[in-house]
N, CA, C, O and CB atoms as a CASP TS submission, in Angstrom:
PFRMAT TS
TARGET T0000
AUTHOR 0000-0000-0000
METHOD Language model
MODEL 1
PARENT N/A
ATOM      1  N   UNK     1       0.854  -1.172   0.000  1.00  0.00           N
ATOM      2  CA  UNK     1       0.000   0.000   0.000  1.00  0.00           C
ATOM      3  C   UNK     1       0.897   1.232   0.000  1.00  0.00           C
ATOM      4  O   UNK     1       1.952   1.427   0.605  1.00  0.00           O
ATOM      5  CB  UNK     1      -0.970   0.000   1.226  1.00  0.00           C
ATOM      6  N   UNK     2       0.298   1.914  -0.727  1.00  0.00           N
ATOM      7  CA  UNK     2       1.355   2.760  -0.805  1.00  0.00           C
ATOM      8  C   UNK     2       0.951   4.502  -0.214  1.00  0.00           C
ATOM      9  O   UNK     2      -0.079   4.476   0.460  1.00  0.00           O
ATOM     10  CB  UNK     2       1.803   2.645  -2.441  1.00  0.00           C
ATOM     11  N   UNK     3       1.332   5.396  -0.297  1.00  0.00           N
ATOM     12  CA  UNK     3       0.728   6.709   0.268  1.00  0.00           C
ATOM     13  C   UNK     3      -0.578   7.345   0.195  1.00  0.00           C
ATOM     14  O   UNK     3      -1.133   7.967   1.101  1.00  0.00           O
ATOM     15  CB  UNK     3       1.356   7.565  -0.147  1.00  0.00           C
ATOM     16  N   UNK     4      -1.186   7.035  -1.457  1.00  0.00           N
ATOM     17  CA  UNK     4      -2.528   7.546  -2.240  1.00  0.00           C
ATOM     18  C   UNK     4      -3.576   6.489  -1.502  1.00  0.00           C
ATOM     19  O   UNK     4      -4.782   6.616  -1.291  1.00  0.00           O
ATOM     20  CB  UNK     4      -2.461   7.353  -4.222  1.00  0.00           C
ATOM     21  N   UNK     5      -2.656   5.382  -1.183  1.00  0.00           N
ATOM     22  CA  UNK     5      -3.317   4.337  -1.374  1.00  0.00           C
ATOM     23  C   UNK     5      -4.263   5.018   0.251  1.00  0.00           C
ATOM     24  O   UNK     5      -5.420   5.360   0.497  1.00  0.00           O
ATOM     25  CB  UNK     5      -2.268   2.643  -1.524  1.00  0.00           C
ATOM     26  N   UNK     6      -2.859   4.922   1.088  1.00  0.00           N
ATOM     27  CA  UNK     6      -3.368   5.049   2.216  1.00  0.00           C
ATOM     28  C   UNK     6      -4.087   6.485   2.979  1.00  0.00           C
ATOM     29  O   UNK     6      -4.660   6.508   4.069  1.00  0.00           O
ATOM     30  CB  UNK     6      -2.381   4.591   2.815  1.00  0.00           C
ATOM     31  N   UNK     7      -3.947   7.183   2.409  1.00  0.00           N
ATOM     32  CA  UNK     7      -4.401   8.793   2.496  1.00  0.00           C
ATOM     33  C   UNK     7      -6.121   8.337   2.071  1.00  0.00           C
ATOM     34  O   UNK     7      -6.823   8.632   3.039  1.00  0.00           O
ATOM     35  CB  UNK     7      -3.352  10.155   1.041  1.00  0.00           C
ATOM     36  N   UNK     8      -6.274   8.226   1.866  1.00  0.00           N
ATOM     37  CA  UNK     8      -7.845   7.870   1.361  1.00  0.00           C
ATOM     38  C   UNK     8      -8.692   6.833   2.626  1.00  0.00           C
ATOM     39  O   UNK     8      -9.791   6.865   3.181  1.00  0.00           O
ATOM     40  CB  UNK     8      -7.711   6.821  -0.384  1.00  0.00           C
ATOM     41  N   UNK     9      -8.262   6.523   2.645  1.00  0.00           N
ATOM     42  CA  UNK     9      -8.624   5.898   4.374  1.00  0.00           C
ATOM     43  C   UNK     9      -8.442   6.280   5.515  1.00  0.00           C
ATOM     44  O   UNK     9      -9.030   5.661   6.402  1.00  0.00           O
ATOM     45  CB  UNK     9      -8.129   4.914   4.754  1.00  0.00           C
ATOM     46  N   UNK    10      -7.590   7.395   5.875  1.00  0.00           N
ATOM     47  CA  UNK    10      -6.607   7.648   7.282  1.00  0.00           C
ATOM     48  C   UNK    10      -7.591   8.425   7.963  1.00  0.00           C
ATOM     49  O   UNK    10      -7.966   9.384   7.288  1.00  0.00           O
ATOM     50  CB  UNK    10      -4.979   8.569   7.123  1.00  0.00           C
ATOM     51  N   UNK    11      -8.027   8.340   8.867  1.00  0.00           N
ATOM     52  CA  UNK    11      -8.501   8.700   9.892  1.00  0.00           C
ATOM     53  C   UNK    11      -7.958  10.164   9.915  1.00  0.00           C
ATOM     54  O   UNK    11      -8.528  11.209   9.599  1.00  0.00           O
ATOM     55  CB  UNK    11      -8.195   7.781  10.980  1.00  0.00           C
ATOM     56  N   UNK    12      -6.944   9.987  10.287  1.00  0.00           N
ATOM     57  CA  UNK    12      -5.512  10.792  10.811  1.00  0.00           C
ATOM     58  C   UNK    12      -5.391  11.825   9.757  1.00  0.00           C
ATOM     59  O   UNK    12      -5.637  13.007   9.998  1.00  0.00           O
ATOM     60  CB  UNK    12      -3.954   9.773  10.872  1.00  0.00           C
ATOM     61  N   UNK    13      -5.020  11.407   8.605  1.00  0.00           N
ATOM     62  CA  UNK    13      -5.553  11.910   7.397  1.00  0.00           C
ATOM     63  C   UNK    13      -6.475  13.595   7.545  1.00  0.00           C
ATOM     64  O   UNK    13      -6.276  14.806   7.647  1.00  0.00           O
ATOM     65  CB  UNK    13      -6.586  10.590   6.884  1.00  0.00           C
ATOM     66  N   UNK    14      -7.788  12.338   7.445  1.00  0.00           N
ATOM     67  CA  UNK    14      -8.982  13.577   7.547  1.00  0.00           C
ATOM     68  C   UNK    14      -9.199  14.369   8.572  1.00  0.00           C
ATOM     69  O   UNK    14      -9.898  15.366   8.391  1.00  0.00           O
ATOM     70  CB  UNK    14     -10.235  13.153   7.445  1.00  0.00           C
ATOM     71  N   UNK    15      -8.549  14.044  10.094  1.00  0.00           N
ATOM     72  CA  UNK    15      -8.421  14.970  10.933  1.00  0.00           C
ATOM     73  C   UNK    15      -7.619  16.204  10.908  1.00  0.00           C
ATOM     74  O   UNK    15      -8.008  17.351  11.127  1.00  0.00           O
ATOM     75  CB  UNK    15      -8.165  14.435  11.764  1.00  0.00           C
ATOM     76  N   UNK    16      -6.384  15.771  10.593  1.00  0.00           N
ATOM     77  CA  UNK    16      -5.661  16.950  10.093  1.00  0.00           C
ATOM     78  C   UNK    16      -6.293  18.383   8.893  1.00  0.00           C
ATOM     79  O   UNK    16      -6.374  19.597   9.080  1.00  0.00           O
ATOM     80  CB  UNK    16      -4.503  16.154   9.421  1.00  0.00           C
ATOM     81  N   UNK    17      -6.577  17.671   7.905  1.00  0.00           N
ATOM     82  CA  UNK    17      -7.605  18.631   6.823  1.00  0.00           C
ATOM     83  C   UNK    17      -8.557  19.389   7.132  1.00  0.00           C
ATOM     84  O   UNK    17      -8.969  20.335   6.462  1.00  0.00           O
ATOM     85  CB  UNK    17      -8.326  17.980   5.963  1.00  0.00           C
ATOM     86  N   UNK    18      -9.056  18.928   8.412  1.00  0.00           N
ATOM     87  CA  UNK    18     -10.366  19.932   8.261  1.00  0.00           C
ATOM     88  C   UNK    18     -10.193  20.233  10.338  1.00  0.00           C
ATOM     89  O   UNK    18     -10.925  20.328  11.323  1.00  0.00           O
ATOM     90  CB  UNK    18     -12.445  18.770   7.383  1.00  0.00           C
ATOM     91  N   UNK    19      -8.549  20.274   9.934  1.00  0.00           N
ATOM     92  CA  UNK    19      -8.148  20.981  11.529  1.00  0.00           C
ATOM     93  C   UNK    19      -7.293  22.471  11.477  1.00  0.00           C
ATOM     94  O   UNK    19      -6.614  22.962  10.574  1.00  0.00           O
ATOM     95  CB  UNK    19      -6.976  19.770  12.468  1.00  0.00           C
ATOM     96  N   UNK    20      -7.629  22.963  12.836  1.00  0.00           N
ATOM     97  CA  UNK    20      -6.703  24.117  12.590  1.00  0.00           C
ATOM     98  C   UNK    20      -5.382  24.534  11.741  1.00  0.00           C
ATOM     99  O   UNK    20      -5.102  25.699  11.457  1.00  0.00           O
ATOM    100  CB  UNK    20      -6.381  24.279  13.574  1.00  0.00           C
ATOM    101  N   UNK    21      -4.750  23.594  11.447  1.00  0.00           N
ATOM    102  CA  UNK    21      -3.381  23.325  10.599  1.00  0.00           C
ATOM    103  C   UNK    21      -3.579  22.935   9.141  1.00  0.00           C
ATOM    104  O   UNK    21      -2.636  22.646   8.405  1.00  0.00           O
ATOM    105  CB  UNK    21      -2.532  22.124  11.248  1.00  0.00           C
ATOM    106  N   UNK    22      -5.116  22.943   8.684  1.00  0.00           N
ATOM    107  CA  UNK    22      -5.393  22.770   7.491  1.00  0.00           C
ATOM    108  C   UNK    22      -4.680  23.042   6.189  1.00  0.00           C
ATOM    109  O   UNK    22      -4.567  22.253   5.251  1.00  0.00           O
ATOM    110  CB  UNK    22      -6.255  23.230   7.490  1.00  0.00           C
ATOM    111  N   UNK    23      -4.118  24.534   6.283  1.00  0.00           N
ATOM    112  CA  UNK    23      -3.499  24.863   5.505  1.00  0.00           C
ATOM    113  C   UNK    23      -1.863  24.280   4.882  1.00  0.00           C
ATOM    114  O   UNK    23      -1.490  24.082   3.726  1.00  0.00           O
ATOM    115  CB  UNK    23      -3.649  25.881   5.924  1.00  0.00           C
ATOM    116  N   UNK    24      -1.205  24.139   6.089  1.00  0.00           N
ATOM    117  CA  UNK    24       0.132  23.636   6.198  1.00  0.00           C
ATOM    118  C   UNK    24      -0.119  21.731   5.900  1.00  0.00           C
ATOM    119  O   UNK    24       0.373  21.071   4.984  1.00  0.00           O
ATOM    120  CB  UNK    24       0.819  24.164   7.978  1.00  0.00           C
ATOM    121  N   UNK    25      -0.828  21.353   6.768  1.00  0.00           N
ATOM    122  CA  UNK    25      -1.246  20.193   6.644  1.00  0.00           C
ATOM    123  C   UNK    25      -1.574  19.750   4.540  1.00  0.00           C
ATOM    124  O   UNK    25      -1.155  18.708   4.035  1.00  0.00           O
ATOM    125  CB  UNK    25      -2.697  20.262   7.825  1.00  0.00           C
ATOM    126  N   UNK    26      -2.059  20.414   4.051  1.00  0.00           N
ATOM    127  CA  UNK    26      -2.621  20.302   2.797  1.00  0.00           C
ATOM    128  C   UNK    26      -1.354  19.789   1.971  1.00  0.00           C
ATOM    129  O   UNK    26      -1.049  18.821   1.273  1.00  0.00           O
ATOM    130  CB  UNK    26      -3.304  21.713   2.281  1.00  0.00           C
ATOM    131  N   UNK    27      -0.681  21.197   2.523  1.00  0.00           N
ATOM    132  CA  UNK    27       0.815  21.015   1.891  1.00  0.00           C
ATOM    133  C   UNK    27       1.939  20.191   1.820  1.00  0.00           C
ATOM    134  O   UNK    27       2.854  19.988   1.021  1.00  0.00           O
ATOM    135  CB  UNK    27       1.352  21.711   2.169  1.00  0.00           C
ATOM    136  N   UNK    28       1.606  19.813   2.827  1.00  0.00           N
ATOM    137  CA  UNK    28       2.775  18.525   3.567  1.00  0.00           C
ATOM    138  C   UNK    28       1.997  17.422   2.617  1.00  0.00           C
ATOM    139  O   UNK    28       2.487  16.857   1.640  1.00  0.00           O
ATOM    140  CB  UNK    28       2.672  18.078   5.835  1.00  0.00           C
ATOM    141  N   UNK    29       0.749  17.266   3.112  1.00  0.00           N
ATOM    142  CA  UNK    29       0.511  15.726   2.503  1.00  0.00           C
ATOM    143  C   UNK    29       0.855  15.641   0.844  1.00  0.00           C
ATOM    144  O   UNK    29       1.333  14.666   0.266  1.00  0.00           O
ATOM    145  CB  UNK    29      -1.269  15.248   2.735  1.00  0.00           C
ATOM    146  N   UNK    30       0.469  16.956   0.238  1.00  0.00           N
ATOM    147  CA  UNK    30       0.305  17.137  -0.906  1.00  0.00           C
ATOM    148  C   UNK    30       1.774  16.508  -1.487  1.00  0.00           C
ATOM    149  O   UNK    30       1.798  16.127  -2.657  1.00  0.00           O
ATOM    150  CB  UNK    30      -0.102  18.617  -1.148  1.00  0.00           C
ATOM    151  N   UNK    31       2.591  16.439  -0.929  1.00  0.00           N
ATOM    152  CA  UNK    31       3.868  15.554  -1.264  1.00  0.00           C
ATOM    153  C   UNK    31       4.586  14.395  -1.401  1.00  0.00           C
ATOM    154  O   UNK    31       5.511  13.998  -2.110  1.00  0.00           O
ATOM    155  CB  UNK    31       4.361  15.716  -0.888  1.00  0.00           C
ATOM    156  N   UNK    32       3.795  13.900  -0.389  1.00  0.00           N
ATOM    157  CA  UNK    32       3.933  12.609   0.105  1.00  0.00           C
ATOM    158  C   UNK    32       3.944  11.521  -0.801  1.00  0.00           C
ATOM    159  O   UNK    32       4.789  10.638  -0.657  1.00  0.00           O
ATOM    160  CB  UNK    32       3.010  12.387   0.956  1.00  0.00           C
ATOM    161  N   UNK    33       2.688  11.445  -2.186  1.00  0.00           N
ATOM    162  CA  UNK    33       2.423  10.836  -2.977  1.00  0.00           C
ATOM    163  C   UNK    33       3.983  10.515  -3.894  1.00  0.00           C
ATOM    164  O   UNK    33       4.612   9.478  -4.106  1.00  0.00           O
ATOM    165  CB  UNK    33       1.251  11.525  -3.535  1.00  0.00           C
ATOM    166  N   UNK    34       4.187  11.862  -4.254  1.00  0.00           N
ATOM    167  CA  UNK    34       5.285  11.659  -5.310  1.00  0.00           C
ATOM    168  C   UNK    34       6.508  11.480  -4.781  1.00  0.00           C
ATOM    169  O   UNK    34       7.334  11.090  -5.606  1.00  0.00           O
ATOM    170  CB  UNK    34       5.420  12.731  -6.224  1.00  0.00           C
ATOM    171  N   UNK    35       7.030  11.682  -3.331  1.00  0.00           N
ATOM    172  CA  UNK    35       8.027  10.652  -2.507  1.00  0.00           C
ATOM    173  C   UNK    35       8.080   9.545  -2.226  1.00  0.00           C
ATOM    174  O   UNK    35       8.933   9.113  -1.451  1.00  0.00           O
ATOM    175  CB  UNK    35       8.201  10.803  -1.579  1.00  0.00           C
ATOM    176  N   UNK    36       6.822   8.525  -3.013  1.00  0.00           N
ATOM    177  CA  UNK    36       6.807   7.462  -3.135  1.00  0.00           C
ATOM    178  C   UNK    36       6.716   6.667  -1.454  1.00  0.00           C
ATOM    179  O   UNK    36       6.855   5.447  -1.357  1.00  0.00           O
ATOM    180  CB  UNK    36       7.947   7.267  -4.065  1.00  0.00           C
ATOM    181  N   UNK    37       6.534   7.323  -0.539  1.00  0.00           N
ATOM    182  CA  UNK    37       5.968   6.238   0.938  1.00  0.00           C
ATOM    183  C   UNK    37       5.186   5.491   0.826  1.00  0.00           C
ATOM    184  O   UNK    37       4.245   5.646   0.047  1.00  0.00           O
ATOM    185  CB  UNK    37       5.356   6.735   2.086  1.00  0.00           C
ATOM    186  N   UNK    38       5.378   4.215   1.746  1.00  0.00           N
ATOM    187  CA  UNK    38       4.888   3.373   2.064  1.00  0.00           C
ATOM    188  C   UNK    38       3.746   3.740   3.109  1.00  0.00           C
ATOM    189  O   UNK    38       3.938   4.736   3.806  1.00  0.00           O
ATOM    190  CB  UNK    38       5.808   2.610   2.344  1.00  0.00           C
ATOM    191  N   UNK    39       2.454   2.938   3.287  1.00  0.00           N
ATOM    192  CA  UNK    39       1.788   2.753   4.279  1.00  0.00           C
ATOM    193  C   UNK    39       2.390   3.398   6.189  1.00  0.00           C
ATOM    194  O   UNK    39       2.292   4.455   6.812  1.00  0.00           O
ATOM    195  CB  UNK    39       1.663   1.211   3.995  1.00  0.00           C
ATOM    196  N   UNK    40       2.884   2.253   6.413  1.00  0.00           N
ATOM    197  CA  UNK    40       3.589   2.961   7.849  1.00  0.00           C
ATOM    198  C   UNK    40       4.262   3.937   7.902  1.00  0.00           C
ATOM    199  O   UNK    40       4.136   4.643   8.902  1.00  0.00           O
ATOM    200  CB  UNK    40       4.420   2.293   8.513  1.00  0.00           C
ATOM    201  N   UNK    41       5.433   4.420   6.613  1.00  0.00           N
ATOM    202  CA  UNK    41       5.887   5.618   6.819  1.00  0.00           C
ATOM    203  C   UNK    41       5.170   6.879   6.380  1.00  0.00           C
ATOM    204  O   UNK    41       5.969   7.816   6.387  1.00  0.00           O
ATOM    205  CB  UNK    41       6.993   5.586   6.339  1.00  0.00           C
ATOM    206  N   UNK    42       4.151   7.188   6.060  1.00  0.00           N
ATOM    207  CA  UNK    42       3.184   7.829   5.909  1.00  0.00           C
ATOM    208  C   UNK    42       2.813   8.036   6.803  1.00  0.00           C
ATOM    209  O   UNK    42       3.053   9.155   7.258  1.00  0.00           O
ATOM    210  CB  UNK    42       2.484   7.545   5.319  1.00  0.00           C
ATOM    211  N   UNK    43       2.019   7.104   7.578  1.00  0.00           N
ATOM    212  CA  UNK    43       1.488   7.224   8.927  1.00  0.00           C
ATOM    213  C   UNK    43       2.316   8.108   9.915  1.00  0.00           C
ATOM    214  O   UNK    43       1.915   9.156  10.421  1.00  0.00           O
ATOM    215  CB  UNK    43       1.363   5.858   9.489  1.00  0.00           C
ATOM    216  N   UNK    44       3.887   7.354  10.168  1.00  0.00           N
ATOM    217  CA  UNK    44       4.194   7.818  11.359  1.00  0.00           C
ATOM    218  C   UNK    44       4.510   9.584  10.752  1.00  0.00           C
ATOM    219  O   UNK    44       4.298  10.421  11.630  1.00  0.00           O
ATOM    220  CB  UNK    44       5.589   6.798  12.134  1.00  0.00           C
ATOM    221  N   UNK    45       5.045  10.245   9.175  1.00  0.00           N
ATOM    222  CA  UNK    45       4.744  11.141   9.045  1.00  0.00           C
ATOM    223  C   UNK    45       3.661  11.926   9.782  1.00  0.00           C
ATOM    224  O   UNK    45       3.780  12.761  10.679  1.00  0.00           O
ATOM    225  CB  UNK    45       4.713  11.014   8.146  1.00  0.00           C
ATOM    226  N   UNK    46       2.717  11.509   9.254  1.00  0.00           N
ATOM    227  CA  UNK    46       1.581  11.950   9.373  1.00  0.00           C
ATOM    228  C   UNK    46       1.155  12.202  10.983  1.00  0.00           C
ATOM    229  O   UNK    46       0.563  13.245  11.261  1.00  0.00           O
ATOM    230  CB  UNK    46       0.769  11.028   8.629  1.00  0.00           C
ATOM    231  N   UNK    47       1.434  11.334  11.917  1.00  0.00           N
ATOM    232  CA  UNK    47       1.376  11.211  13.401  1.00  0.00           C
ATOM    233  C   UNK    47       2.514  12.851  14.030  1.00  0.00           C
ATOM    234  O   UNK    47       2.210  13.823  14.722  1.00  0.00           O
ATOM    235  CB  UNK    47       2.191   9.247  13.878  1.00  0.00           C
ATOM    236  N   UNK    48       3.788  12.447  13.368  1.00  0.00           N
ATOM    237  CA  UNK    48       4.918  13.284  13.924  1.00  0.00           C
ATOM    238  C   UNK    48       4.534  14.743  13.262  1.00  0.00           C
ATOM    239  O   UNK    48       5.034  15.634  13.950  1.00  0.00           O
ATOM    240  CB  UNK    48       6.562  12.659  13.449  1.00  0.00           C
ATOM    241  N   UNK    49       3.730  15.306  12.032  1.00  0.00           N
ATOM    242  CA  UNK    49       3.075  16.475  11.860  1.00  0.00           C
ATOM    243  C   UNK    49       2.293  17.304  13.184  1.00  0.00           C
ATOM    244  O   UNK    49       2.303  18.439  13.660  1.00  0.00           O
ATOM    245  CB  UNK    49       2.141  16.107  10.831  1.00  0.00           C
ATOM    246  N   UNK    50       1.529  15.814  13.486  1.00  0.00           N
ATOM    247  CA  UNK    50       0.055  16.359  14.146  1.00  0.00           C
ATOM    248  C   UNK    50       0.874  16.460  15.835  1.00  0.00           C
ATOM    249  O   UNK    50       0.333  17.164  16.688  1.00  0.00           O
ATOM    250  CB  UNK    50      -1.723  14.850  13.954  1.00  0.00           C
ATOM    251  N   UNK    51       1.819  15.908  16.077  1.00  0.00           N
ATOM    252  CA  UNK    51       2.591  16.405  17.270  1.00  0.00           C
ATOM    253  C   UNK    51       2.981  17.921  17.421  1.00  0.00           C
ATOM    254  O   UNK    51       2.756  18.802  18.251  1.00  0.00           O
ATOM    255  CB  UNK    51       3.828  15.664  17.297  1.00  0.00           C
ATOM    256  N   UNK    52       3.948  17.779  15.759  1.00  0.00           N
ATOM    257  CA  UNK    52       4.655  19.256  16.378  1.00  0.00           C
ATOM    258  C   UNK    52       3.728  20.213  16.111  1.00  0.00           C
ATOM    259  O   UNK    52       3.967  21.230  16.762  1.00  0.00           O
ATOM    260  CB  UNK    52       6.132  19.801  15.682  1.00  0.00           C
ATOM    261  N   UNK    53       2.561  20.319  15.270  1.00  0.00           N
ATOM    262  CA  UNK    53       1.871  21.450  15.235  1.00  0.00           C
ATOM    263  C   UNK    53       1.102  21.322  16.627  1.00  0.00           C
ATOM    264  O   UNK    53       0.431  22.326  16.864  1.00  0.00           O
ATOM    265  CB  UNK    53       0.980  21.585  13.905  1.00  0.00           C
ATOM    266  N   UNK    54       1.038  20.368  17.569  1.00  0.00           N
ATOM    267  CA  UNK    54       0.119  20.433  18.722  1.00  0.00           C
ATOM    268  C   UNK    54       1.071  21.041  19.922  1.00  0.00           C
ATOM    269  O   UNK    54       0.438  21.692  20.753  1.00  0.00           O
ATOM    270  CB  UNK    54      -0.554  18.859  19.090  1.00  0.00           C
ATOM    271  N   UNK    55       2.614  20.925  20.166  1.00  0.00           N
ATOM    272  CA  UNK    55       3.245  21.101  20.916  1.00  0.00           C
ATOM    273  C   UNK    55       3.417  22.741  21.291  1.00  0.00           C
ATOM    274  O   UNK    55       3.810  22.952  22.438  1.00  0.00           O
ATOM    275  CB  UNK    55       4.191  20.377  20.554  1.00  0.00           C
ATOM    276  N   UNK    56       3.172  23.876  20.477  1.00  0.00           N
ATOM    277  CA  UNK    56       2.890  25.143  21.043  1.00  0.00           C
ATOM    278  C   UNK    56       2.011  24.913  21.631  1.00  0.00           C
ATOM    279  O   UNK    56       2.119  25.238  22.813  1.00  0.00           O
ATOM    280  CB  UNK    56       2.694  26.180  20.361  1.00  0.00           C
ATOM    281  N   UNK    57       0.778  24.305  21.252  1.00  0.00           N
ATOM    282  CA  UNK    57      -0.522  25.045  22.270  1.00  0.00           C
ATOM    283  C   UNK    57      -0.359  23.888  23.614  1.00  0.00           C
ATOM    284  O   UNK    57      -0.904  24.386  24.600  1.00  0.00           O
ATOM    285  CB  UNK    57      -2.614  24.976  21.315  1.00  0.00           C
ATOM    286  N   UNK    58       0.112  22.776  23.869  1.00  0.00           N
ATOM    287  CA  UNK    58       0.624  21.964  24.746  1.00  0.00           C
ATOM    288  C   UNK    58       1.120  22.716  25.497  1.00  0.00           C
ATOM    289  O   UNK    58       0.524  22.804  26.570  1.00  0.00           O
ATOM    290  CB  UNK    58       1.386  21.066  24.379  1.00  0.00           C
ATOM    291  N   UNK    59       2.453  23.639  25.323  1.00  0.00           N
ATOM    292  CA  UNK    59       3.356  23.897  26.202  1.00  0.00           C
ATOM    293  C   UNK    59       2.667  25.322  27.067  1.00  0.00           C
ATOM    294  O   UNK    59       3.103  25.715  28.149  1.00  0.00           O
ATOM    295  CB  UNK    59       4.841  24.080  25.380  1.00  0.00           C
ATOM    296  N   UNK    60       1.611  25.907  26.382  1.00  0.00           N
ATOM    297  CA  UNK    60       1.116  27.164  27.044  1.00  0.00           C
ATOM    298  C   UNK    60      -0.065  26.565  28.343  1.00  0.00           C
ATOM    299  O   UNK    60      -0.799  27.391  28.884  1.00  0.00           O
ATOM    300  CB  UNK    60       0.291  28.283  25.680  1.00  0.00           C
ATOM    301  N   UNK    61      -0.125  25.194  28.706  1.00  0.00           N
ATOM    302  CA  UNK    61      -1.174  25.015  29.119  1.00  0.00           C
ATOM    303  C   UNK    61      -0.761  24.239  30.182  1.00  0.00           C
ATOM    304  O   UNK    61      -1.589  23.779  30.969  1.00  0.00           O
ATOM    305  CB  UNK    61      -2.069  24.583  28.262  1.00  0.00           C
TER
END
C-alpha cells in the first residue's frame, strides 16, 4: 500500500484537513504521494506532523 493508497482511508488523514493546521497540513501531505511512501511511513509522518503542530498550544497550558 502505498501513500494515495493510504491517504484515502486515514482517519488521521482527515483529521488533520479539516483541523486548525489545514493549511500547512494540505501542503505537507500534498507531497507525500510523489516521494513514493509506504503505508507505515506515511502514517508515522503523518502522526509526527500532528505532534509538532500540537506542541505550542501543549506547552502554554
Amino acid at each position: 500500500m502505498n501513500a494515495s493508497d493510504y491517504l484515502k482511508r486515514s482517519a488521521l488523514y482527515r483529521t488533520l484537513i479539516h483541523g486548525p493546521y489545514r493549511g500547512f497540513a494540505r501542503v505537507y501531505v500534498a507531497k507525500m504521494p510523489s516521494e513514493g511512501l509506504g503505508r507505515q511511513c506515511t502514517w508515522r509522518s503523518l502522526s509526527m506532523f500532528r505532534d509538532l503542530m500540537d506542541w505550542p498550544r501543549r506547552q502554554r497550558t
